[in-house]
C-alpha positions in Angstrom: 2.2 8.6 -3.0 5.0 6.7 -4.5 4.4 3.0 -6.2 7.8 1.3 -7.4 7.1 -1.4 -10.0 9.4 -4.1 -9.6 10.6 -7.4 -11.5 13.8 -9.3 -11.6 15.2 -11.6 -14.2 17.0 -14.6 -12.4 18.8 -17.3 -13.5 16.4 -20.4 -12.5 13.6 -20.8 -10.0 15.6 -22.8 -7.6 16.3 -20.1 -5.3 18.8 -22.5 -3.4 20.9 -22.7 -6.9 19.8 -19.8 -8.8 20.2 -15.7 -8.8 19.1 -13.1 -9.6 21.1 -11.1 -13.2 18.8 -8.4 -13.5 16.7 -5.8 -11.7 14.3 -3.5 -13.3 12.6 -0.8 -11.4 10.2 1.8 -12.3 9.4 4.7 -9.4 5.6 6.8 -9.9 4.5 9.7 -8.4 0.5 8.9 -8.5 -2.2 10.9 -6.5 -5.4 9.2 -4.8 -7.0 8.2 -8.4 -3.7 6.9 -9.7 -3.4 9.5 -11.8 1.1 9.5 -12.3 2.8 12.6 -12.7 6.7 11.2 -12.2 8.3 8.4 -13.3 11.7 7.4 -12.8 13.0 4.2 -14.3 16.2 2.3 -13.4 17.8 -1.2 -14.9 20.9 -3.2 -13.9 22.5 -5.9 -15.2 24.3 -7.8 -12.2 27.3 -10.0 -12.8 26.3 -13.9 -12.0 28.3 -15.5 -9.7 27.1 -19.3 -10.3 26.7 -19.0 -13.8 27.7 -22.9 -14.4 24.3 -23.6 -11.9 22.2 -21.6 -14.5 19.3 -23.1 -16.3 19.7 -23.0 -19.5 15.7 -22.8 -20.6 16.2 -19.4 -17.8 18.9 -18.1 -19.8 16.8 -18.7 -22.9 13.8 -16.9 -21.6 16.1 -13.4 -20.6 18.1 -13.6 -23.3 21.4 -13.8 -21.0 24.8 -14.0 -23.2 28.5 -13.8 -21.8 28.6 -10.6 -24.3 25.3 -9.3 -23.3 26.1 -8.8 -19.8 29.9 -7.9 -20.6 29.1 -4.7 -18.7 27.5 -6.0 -15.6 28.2 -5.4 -11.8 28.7 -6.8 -8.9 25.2 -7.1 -6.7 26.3 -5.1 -3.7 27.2 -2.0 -6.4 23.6 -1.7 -7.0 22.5 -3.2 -3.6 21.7 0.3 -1.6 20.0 1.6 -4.9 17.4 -1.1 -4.6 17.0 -1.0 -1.3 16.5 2.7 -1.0 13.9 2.6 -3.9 11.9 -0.2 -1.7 12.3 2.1 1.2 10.7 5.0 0.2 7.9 3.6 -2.0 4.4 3.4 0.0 3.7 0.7 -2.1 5.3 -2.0 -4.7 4.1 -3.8 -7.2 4.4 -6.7 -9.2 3.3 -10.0 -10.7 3.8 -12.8 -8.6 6.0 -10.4 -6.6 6.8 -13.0 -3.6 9.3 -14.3 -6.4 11.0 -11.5 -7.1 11.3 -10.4 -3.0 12.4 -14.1 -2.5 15.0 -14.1 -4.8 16.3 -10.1 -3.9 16.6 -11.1 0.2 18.8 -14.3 -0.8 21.2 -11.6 -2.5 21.0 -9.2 0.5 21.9 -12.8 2.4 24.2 -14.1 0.6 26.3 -10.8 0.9 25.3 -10.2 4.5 23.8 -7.1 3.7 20.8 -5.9 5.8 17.8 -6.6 3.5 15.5 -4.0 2.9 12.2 -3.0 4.8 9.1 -3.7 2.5 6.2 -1.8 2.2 2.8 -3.3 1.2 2.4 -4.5 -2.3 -0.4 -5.1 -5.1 0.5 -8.5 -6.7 -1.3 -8.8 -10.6 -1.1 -12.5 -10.2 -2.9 -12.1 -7.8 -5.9 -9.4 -9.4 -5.5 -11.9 -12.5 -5.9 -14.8 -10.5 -9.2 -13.5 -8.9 -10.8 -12.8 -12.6 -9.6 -16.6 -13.6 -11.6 -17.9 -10.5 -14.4 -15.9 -11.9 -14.1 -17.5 -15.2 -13.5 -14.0 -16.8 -9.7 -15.0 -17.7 -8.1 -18.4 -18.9 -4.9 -17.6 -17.3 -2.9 -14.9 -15.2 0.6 -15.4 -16.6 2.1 -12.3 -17.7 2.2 -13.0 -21.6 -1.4 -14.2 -22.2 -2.5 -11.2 -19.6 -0.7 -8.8 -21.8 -2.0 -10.3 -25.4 -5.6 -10.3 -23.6 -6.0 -6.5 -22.9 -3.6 -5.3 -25.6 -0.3 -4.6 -23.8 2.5 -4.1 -26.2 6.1 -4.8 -25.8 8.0 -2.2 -25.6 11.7 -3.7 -25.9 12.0 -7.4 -25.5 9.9 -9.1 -23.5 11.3 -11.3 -20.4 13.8 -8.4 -19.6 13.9 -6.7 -16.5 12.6 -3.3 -17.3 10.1 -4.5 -20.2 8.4 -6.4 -17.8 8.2 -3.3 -15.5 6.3 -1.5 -18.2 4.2 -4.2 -18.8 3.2 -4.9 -15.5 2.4 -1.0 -14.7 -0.1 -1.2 -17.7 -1.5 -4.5 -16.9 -1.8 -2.8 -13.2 -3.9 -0.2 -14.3 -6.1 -2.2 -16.5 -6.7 -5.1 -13.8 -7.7 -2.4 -10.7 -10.6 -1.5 -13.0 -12.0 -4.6 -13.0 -10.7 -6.0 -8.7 -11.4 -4.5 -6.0 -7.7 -2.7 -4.8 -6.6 -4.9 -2.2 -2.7 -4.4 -0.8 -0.8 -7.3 0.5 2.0 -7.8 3.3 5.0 -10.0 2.6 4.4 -10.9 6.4 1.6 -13.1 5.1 2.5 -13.0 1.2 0.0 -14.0 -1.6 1.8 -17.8 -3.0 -0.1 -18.7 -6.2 2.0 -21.9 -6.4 2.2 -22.5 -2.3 -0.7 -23.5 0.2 0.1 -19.5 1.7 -3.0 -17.0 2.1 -2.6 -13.6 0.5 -2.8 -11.1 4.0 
């Protein structure tokens, strides 16, 4: 079975005025017990095309600079990689994923590219969120969730692929403690909208 770990870095959360400037992406090879035995990793940094529209507490947060992203490309040079990786996963993951496959389709729009087809996902916002409601956790952001169970960062933190890692780990500590449940971006999980997780 093949999970992809997903997270984007973005500009803003309007997604009306913001974008997406980087995509991290983490591809395992995991058997029934989610054991891994493969892992393939891939980061882009993608050239902003609205970057006067930016939020500057955004930039901030992912650390964007002019030179920093000096060597980035254009969306639809990366656009088919992303998309195949979706494709062939049997299963994403993410926290608060719904963001990150919001923001993603309004690229594939704005470029009138075909968007990719989704597969089922586990959302850790989601697990988290459960444990809150339980009163076992004070929060389910990623930072706090990663300082609770020990999660190092590996890199800096808020950047595409760090998060990736982070989120894998945080994955596998969270399914010990919730029930596995998979969601469908037909009927996402929206911890912030009045959406049911499906």
């Amino acid at each position: 079975m093949i999970v992809t770990i997903l997270d984007t870095e973005t500009t803003g959360l309007d997604l009306l005025q913001h974008e997406v400037i980087e995509v991290g992406m983490m591809k395992v090879h995991v058997d029934k017990s989610w054991n891994h035995s493969q892992m393939e990793c891939f980061e882009a940094k993608i050239k902003p095309r609205y970057i006067k529209r930016a939020s500057p507490q955004a930039l901030k947060v992912n650390g964007y600079t002019a030179e920093k992203w000096k060597k980035s490309i254009p969306f639809n040079e990366t656009s088919s990689k992303i998309k195949d990786w979706i494709e062939q996963s049997d299963y994403l993951i993410g926290q608060n994923l719904l963001f990150d496959y919001n923001f993603i389709n309004k690229m594939f729009d704005d470029l009138s590219l075909d968007r990719p087809k989704y597969p089922r996902y586990y959302d850790t916002k989601w697990m988290a969120d459960k444990l809150v409601k339980e009163g076992k956790l004070k929060r389910s952001a990623l930072d706090y969730l990663c300082e609770n169970y020990k999660i190092p960062v590996i890199g800096r933190a808020h950047t595409a692929l760090t998060d990736v890692m982070r989120t894998f780990e945080l994955f596998n500590k969270l399914r010990n403690e919730v029930k596995l449940e998979s969601l469908s971006f037909k009927k996402p999980y929206d911890p912030f909208g009045d959406q049911k997780n499906g």
